[in-house]
C-alpha positions as CSV (number, residue, x, y, z in Angstrom):
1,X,106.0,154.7,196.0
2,X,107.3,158.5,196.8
3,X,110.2,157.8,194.5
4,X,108.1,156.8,191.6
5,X,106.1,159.6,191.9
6,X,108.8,162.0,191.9
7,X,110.5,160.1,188.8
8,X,107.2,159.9,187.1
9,X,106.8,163.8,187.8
10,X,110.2,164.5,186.6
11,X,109.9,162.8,183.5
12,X,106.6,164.6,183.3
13,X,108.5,167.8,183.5
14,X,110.9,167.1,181.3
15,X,108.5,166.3,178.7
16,X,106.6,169.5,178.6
17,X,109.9,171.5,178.9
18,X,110.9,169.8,175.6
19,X,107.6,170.2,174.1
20,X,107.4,173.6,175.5
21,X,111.2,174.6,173.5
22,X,109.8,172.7,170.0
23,X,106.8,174.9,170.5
24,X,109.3,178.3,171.0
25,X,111.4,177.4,168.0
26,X,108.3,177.0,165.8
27,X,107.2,180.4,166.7
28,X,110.3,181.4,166.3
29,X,110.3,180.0,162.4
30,X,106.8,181.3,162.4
31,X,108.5,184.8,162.5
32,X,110.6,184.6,159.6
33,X,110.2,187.3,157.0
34,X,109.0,186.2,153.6
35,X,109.0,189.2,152.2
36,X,112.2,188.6,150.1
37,X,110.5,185.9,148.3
38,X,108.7,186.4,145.0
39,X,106.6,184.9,142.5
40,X,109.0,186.1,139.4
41,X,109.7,183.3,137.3
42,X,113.1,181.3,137.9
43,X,115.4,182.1,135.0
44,X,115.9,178.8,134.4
45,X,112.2,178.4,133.7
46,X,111.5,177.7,130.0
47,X,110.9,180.7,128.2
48,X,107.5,182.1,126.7
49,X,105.8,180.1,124.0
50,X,105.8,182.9,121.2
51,X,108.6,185.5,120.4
52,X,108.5,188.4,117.7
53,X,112.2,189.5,116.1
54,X,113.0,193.0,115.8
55,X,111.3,195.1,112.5
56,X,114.8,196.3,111.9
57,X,116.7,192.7,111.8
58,X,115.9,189.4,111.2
59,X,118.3,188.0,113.8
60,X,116.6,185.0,115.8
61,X,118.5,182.9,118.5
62,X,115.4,179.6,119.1
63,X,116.7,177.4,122.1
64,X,115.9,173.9,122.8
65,X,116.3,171.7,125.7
66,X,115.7,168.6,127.2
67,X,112.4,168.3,127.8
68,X,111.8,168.4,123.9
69,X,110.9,172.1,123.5
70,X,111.9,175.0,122.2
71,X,111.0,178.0,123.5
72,X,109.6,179.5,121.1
73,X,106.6,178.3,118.8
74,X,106.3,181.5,116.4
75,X,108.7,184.0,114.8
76,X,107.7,186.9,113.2
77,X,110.4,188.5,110.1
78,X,110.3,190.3,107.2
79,X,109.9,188.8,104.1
80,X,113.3,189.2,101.4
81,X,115.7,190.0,104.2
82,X,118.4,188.0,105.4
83,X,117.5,185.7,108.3
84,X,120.5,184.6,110.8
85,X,118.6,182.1,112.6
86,X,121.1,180.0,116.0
87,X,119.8,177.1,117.6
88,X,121.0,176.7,121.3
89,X,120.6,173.2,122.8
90,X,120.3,174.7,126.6
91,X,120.5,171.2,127.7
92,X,123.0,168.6,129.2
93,X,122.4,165.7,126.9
94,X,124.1,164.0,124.2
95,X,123.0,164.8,120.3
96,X,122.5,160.5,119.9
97,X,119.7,160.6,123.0
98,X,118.4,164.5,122.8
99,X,119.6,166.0,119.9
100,X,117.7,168.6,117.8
101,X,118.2,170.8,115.2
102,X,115.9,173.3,113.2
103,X,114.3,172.4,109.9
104,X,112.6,175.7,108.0
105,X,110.5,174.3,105.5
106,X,109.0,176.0,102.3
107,X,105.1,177.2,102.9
108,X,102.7,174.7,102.7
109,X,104.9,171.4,103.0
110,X,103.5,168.6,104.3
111,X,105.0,168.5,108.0
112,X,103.8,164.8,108.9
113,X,105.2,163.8,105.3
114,X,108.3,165.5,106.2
115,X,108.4,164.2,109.5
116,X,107.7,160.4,108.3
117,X,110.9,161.2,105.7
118,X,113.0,162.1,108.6
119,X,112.9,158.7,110.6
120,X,114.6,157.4,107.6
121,X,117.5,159.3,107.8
122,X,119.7,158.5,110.3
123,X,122.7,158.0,108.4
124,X,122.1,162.0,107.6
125,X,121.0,162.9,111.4
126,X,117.4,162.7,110.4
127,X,117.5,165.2,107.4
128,X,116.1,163.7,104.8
129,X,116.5,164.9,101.0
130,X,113.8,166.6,99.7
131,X,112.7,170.2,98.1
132,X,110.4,171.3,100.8
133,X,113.5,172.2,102.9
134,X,114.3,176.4,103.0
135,X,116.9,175.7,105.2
136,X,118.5,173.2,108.6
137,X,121.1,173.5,111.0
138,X,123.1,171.3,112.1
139,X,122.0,167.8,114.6
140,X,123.2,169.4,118.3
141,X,123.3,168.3,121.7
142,X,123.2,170.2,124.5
143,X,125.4,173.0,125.4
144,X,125.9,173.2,121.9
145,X,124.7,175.4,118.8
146,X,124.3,175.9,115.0
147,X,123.7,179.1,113.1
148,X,121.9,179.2,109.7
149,X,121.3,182.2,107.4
150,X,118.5,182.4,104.8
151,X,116.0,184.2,103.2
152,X,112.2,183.9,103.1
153,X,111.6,185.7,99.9
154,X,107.9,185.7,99.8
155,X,105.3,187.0,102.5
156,X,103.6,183.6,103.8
157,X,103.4,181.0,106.9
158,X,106.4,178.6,107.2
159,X,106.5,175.5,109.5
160,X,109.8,174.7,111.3
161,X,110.2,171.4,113.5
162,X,113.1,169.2,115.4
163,X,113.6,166.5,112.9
164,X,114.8,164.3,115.6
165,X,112.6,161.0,115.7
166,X,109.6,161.6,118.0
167,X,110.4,165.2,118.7
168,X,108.5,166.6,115.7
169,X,105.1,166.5,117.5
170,X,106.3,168.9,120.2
171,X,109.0,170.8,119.1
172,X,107.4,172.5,115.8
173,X,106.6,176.3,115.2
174,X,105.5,178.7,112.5
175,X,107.5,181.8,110.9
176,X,105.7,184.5,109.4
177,X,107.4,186.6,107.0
178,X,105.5,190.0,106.7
């Protein structure tokens, strides 16, 4: 019975040394300095919802990705000046499952008209033909871009959306040429 005792209390032993060294190295880990860590956002984070374009130039670079955004959703210019407007497709996927491009249409178009248009024009990567366009660039996938250039020659509100079918409900904004 002496030996199982002395087993039984060395297994004991043994126990609470081992518990005792987890304990240690969770103090230890307790210690660590977090100080180096931040709450910055990641700069992979998607960007801010709203950007404004220098007074001085009309040069706007919108990117999209693949969670169906872009990230921006208004774009302040001045009206009669040359716009050079590049769509980035900051994503990984393919144009045929996550492409988008950048349709600028004329003030006061009928977006869900445009939209509807759009899903019927695949065999022009969903640009349809019609007059309420100001300007498109091109279908892209991701890591690739398109540059446009126009001119938005009156002061007023105009829509731009991903043509894309289903992406028109997210990935939408305004321009507003001052």
């Amino acid at each position: 019975m002496k030996k199982l005792f002395n087993i039984g209390s060395l297994a004991l032993l043994t126990s609470l040394f081992m518990a005792s060294c987890g304990n240690s190295e969770q103090s230890n880990s307790s210690q660590v300095d977090h100080s180096a860590h931040t709450t910055e956002t990641p700069a992979e984070a998607p960007a801010t919802t709203s950007a404004t374009t220098s007074t001085t130039s009309n040069t706007i670079t919108v990117e999209s990705n693949d969670q169906m955004q872009f990230n921006v959703n208004e774009l302040h210019v001045k009206a009669g000046e040359p716009i050079s407007l590049t769509l980035k497709h900051v994503g990984k996927m393919g144009k045929e499952v996550m492409g988008h491009n950048l349709i600028v249409l004329k003030a006061g178009a009928d977006v869900a008209k445009f939209s509807e248009a759009a899903l019927q024009a695949q065999e022009t990567d969903y640009i349809p033909q019609s007059s309420d366009i100001v300007a498109h660039t091109d279908l892209i996938g991701g890591g690739e871009e398109s540059k446009i250039e126009f001119t938005l020659d009156k002061p007023g509100t105009y829509d731009f959306i991903c043509s894309f079918p289903g992406h028109a409900s997210l990935m939408k904004g305004k321009i507003i040429a001052e």
